[in-house]
N, C-alpha and C positions, 0 to 999 in steps of 0.2 A: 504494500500500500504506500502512496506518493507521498502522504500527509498524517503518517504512522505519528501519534503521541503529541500534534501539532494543538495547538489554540486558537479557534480563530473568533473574532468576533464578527457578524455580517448585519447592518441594515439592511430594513426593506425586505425583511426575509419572509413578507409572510404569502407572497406570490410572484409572477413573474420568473424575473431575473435569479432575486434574491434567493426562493424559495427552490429553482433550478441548482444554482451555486452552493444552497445548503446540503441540498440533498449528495450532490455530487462528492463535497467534502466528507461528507458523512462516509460514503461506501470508501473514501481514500484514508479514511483510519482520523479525520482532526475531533476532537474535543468542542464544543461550539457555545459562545452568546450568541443567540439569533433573533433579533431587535427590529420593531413593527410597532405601527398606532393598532393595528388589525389583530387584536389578542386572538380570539376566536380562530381565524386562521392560522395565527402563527403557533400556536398549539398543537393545529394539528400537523401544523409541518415538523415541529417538533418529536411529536408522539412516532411519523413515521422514520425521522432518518434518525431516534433512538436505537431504533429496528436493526438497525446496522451494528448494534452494540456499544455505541458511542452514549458519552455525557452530552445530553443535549441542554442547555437551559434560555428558555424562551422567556423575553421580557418586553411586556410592552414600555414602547419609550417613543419618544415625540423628537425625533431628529431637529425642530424649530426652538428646541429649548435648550439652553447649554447645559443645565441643571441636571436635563436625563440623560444628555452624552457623558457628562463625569459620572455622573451615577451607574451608566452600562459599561465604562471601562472599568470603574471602581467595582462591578459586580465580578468581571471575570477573574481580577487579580486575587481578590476572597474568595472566588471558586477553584482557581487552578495556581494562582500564584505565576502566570504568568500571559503576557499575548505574542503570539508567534506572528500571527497574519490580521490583518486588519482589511475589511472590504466596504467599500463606501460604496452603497449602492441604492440607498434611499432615493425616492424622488416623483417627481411627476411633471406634467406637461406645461409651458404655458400655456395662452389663450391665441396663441400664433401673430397678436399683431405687432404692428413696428414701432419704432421710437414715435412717432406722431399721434396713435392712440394707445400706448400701453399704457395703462393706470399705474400708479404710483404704490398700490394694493398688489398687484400682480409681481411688478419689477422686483418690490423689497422680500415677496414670500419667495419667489423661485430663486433667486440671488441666496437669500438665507439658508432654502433648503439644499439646494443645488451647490453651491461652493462654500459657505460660512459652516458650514454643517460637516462635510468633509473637512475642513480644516480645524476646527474647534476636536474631532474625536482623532485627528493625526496628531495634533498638537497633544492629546491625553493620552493616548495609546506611546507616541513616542517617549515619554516620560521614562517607564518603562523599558521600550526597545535600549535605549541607550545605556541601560543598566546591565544589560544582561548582554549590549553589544551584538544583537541580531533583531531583524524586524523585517516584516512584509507588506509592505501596503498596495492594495490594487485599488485604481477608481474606477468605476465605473463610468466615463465619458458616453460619449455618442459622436454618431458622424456629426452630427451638429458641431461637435467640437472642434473640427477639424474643416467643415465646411461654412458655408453663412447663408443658405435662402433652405433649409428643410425646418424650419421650427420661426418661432418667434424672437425678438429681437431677448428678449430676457432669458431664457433656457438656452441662446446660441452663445450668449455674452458668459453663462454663467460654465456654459460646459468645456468652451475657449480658456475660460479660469482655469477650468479644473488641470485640463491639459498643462496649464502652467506650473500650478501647483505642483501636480506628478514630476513633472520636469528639477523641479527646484529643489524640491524634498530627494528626488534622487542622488543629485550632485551632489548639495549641503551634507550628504547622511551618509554616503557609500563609502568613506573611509570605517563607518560606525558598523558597518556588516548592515545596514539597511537598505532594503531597496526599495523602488515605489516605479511603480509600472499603471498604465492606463488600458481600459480597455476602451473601443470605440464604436459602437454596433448601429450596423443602421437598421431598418425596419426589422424587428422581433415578434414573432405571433406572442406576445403580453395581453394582462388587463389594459395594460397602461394605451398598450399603439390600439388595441379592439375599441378602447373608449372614447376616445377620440374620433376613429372613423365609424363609429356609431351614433354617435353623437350624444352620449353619458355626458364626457367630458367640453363644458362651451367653448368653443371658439369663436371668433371673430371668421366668419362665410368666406369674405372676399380675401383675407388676408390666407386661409389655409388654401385652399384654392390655388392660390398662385406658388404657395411651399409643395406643393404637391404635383404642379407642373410637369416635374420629372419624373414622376412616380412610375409612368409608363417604360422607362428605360431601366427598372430595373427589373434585376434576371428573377429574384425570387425574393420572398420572405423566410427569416431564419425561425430558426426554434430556441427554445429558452437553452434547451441540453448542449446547443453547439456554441455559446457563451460560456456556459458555467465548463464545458473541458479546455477551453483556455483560462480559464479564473484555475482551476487546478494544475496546469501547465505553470502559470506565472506561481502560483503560490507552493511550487516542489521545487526540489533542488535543480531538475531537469532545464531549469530558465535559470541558471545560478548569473551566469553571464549577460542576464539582460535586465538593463535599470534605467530608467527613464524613460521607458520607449511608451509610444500610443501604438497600440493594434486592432486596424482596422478590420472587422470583420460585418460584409457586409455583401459579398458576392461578387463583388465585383462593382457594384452599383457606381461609387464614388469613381473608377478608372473610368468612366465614358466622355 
């Protein structure tokens, strides 16, 4: 197993991405906090990658609060006494529009959930890493992060961060045995991309419309499982050699 004995702590984990990522870890041997507003669900994601024979402990916590991010690093270290891997994967969509209509309500929550949020639990978790002189951090980005017309100006600006972040945190830390890698996924069959093109989640008509322009050139949609085995790829020894990096995984979509 890749992640035999490992600690990892994952937001977001109570569907989608997260909940892919947990599960996966779980059959690679990691130990897990697995951190969600969605107690209910995250329970049960809990309950099955125990199944695996792993310590699994499910906490809900509110990524927009810095209070529950110290609180789920501070939960793993009195659980296990230490964090190996760290996966920032919390999140959700904006409302797709541009600097001229985004509300001032929209910009500050996706800014906060999307980048302050991964920074605030890197910044808590690293505490730690540097003690013990090893650490793993993965974000979770998006093609957004990498490109600029597939999302709104707030989730592009924030996922653009995040890639910064990963980048900075790898340099600053890689003499420390830490590393910090990104992932970059464009269309995912999730709640998150189904809510949106269902229309759960509100957007602004004419502004997704024109983010979506492209959408016809691309090859396919992924699945959550073909994410979460690069999330265990970067987070085993088998990536020992790569830090800082964005990995786009996305079919090909982005090269047209």
């Amino acid at each position: 197993m890749k992640l035999s004995d490992q600690v990892a702590i994952i937001t977001g984990a109570a569907s989608g991405l997260g909940e892919a990522i947990a599960m996966a870890f779980a059959r690679e041997g990691a130990n897990m906090i697995i951190a969600d507003i969605q107690e209910e669900k995250l329970n049960n994601v809990a309950k099955r990658a125990s199944g695996y024979g792993r310590i699994i402990v499910p906490l809900k916590a509110n990524m927009l609060a810095k209070e529950e991010i110290k609180k789920m690093v501070e939960t793993a270290i009195k659980k296990f006494n230490k964090i190996d891997i760290l996966v920032n994967n919390a999140g959700s969509p904006d409302d797709y529009t541009a600097v001229a209509e985004m509300s001032d309500q929209m910009w500050d929550r996706t800014l906060k959930l999307l980048l302050y949020a991964p920074f605030y639990a890197s910044k808590e978790a690293m505490r730690y890493m540097l003690k013990a002189k090893k650490g793993n951090i993965i974000n979770i980005s998006s093609l957004a992060g990498v490109t600029s017309g597939r999302a709104g100006v707030a989730y592009t600006c924030a996922k653009h961060g995040l890639v910064g972040l990963t980048k900075n945190t790898a340099f600053m830390y890689a003499d420390d045995g830490i590393r910090c890698n990104a992932i970059c996924p464009g269309a995912v069959n999730t709640p998150l991309v189904e809510n949106v093109y269902n229309g759960t989640t509100p957007v602004s008509k004419i502004a997704f419309e024109k983010c979506i322009s492209g959408a016809s050139n691309m090859p396919r949609v992924g699945e959550p499982e073909e994410i979460s085995s690069i999330a265990v790829f970067l987070a085993s020894s088998d990536s020992s050699f790569i830090n800082g990096s964005t990995i786009v995984a996305d079919a090909g979509w982005s090269s047209y």
